[in-house]
N, C-alpha and C positions, 0 to 999 in steps of 0.2 A: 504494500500500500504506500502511495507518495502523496506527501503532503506539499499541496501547492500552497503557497503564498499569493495569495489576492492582491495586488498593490493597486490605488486607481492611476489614472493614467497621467495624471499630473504630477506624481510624485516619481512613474517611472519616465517620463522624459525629462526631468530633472535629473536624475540619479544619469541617465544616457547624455546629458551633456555637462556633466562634470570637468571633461578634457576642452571642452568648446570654450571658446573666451581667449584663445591661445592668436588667432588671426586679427582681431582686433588689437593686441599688445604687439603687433608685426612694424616694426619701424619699416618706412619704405628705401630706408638709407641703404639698410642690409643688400637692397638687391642693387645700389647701383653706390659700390665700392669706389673709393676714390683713386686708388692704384689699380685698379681691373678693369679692364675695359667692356662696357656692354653693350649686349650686341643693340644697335637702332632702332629697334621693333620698340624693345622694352629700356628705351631710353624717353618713349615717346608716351609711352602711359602715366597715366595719373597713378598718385597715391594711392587710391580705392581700389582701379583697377589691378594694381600692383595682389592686394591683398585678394581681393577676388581669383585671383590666378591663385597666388598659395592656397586658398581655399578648396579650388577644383584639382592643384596637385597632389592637393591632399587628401580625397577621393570626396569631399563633401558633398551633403547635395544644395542645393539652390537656397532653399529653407534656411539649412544650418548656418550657410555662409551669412543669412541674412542678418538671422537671430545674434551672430560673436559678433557681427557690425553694427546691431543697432538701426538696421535701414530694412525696409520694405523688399519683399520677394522680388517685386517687378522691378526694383531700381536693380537687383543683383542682375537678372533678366534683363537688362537693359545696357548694364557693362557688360555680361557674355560675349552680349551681341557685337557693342564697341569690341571687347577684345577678341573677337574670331574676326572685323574687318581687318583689323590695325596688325596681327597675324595671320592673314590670307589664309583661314583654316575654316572648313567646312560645319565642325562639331565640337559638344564638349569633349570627345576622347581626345581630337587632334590638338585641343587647347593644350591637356594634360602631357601630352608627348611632346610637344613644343618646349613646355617649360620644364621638361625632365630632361630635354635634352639641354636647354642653355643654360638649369643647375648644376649637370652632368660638366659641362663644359669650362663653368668658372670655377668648380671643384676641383678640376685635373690643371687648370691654370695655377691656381690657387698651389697645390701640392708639389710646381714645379718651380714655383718661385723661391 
């Protein structure tokens, strides 16, 4: 016999964003290093957008991202959109490859300096 726990549902999406709050404390300095060179795409993004991308790197969904920023679902919906023109990318997966590839990138820069 297994004894479930009842929780209601407000107290279990609480408990599931415990970790959340981590992209809003995201400085956008972090991604554009003053000895590093970065690449022009993401030279060219806003603050928000910056975080919005760590957001979706970080497998989040739309929601989440909104709720650690403080901003409305559709405004995040609305930088996607901004940042899939401003990186000629089709979807959110191609977002997340993009920006795995240019953390990938100033990591191994980083590591050879």
């Amino acid at each position: 016999m297994s004894l479930a726990v009842l929780v209601p549902a407000k107290v279990r999406s609480t408990w599931e964003r415990e970790d959340m709050g981590l992209i809003s404390r995201i400085e956008p300095s972090i991604f554009r290093n003053a000895g590093q060179p970065v690449p022009a795409v993401f030279a060219e993004l806003t603050p928000t957008q910056l975080k919005v991308l760590h957001g979706v790197h970080s497998g989040l969904l739309n929601k989440q991202i909104a709720f650690d920023l403080g901003i409305a679902e559709a405004t995040v919906k609305a930088h996607m959109t901004a940042l899939m023109r401003k990186l000629n990318v089709r979807n959110r997966t191609q977002v997340a490859i993009v920006a795995q590839a240019a953390f990938w990138a100033q990591q191994e820069e980083a590591e050879a300096a």
